[in-house]
N, C-alpha and C positions, 0 to 999 in steps of 0.2 A: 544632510541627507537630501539626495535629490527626486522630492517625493514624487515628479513629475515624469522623468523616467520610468524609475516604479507602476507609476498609473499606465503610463505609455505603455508598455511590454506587457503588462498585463491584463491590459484590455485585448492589443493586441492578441495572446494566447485565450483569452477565454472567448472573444467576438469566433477564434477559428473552431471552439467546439461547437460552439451554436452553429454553428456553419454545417457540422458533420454531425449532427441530434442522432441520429441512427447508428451510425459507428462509433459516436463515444457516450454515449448512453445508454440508446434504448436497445444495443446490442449485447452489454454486460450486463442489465435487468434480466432481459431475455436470458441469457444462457443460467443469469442464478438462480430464477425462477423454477427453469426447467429443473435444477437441483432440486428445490425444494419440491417437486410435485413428484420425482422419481423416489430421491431419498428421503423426504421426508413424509409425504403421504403413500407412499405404495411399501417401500422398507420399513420404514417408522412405526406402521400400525402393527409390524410383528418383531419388533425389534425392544417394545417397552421401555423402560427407564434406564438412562446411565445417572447413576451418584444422583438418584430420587428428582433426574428431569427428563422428559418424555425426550426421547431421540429426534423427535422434528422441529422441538424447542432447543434442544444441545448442539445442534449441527448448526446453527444461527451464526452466533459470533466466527466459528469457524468457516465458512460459506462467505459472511463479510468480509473478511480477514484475507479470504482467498482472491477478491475481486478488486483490495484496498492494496494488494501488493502489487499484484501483474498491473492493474490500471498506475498508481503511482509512478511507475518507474517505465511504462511505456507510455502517458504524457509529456513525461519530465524529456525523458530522451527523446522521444522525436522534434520534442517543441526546442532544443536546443541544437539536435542533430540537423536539421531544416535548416534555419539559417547559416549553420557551419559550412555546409554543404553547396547553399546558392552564394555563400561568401558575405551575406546581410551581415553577419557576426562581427565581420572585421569592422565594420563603418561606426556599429556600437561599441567596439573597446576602443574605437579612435574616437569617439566623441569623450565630453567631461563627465562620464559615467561611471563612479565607483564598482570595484567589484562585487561587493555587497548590494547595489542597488540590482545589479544585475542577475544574480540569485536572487535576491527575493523577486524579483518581478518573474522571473522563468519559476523557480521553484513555489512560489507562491498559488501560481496559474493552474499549477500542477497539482496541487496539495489542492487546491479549493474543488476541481472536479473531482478529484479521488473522495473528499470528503460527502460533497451532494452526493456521488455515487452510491457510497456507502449509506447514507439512508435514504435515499431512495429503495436501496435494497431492505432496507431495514422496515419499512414502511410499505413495500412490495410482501413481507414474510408476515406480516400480519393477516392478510389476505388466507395464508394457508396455515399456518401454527399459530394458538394462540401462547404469549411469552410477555414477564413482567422485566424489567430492568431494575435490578436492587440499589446499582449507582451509578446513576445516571451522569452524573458531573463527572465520575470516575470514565465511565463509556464515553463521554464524548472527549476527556484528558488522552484518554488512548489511542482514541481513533485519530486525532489530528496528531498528534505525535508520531505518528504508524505512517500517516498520509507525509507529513511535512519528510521525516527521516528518507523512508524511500524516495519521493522523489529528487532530495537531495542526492541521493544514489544512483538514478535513473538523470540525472542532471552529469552527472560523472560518467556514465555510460555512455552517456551522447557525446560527449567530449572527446569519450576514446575510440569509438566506432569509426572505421573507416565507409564503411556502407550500410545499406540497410539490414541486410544478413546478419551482420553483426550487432544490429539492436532489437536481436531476438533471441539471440543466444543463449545471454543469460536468467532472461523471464521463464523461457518456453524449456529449458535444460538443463537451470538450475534452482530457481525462486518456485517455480508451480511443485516440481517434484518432494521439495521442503515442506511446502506449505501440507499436501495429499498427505505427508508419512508425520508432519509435526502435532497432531491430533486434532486435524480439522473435524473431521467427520466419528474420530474413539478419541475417548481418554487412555492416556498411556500406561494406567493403572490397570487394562484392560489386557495388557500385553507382557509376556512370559519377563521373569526378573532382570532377564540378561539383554532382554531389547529394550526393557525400559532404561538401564543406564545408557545402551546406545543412543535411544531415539535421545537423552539428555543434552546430547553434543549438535543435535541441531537446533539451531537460533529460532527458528519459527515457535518451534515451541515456549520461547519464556512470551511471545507476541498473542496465540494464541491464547493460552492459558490464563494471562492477562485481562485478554478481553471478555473471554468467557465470563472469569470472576467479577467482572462489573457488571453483570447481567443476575448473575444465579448463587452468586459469594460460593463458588467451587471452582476451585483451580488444582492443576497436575504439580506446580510447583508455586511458592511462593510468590505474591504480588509485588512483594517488596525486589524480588530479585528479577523478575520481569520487568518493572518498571527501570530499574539501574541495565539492565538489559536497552532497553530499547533508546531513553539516555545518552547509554556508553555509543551506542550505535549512531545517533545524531551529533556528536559530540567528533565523531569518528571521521564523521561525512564533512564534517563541518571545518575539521584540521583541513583532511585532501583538497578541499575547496580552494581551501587559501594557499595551500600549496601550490596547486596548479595555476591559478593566477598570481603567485607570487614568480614562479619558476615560466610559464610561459606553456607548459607542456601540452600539447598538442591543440595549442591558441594561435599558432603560428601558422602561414600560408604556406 
């Protein structure tokens, strides 16, 4: 293992957020903040309890959840989409770089600001709810998992994107829409019989659900099946990876 690359590329990607502190920080604090003071102080106070926890404490992990997804997979692809694009990329797969060093250094870069991210946010929602974390070890198993998986995803997306257009597509058109309908802000227990088996068929919810329960031990569906959920999902990402550097696909000039 070339621990040196690794460090390399990863310093690299994380020296360029410091770089951009307002746009890749203090602008998703900002916008989940502004959540918490709409939805959960101004809704919340008439909104009461879902499943015996005040609505401004419930909307927590789902609120994270929402900033750990769109952030994840829009580091991950632009920090590899970049280089593809000024042609840096090729110098790296022609140097003595495995392709494993080279996800983890882009994937890794990615997954560590998604993670700061996420408690910053988590440590920002204090400020306006107060909220206990039943398991803790369990919340932070999920949350880097949740981080690592997407941007393993968002690392695949940069890959495929032809342009920048295309590396919005699927955050802003398919992942936020999931995340708002997969019980970020209700439980799905809250929703007529026949939408609760619907909403069952989107993926956000065994993520959501998941985290929630390592907060307030309530979840819409089992944690056991969440957690194989989210797993299956990095497991997933983690095939296509080696695929595409084994096959070449869309690695070529």
């Amino acid at each position: 293992m070339n621990r040196h690359a690794i460090a390399a590329i990863y310093r690299f990607e994380m020296a360029r957020t410091f770089r951009t502190l307002m746009q890749s920080i203090a602008s998703p604090v900002l916008q989940t903040t502004l959540y918490f003071v709409v939805f959960g102080a101004a809704i919340g106070a008439r909104m009461g309890e879902v499943d015996g926890v005040s609505y401004g404490a419930f909307i927590i992990p789902g609120l994270i959840m929402l900033s750990l997804l769109s952030e994840s997979i829009g580091n991950a692809s632009f920090g590899i989409y970049l280089p593809k694009w000024s042609g840096t990329l090729y110098q790296v797969l022609s140097a003595p770089v495995s392709w494993i060093e080279v996800v983890i250094g882009y994937v890794g870069a990615a997954a560590s600001k998604s993670i700061l991210l996420g408690l910053l946010i988590l440590a920002t929602a204090r400020l306006f709810v107060p909220y206990e974390i039943a398991h803790p070890l369990w919340m932070i198993a999920f949350l880097v998992l949740t981080a690592v998986s997407f941007s393993l995803f968002g690392f695949i997306l940069g890959l495929w994107a032809d342009n920048f257009e295309q590396l919005q597509v699927v955050p802003l058109m398919v992942v936020t829409p999931l995340t708002f309908l997969g019980g970020a802000f209700y439980s799905i227990s809250m929703l007529p019989p026949v939408w609760q088996t619907i909403t069952l068929f989107n993926p956000v919810v065994y993520l959501v659900s998941g985290f929630r329960w390592s907060f307030y031990g309530i979840s819409d569906v089992n944690v056991v099946v969440s957690l194989a959920a989210i797993v299956g999902f990095l497991a997933a990402c983690l095939l296509l990876v080696w695929w595409i550097f084994r096959t070449g696909w869309r690695l070529r000039p």
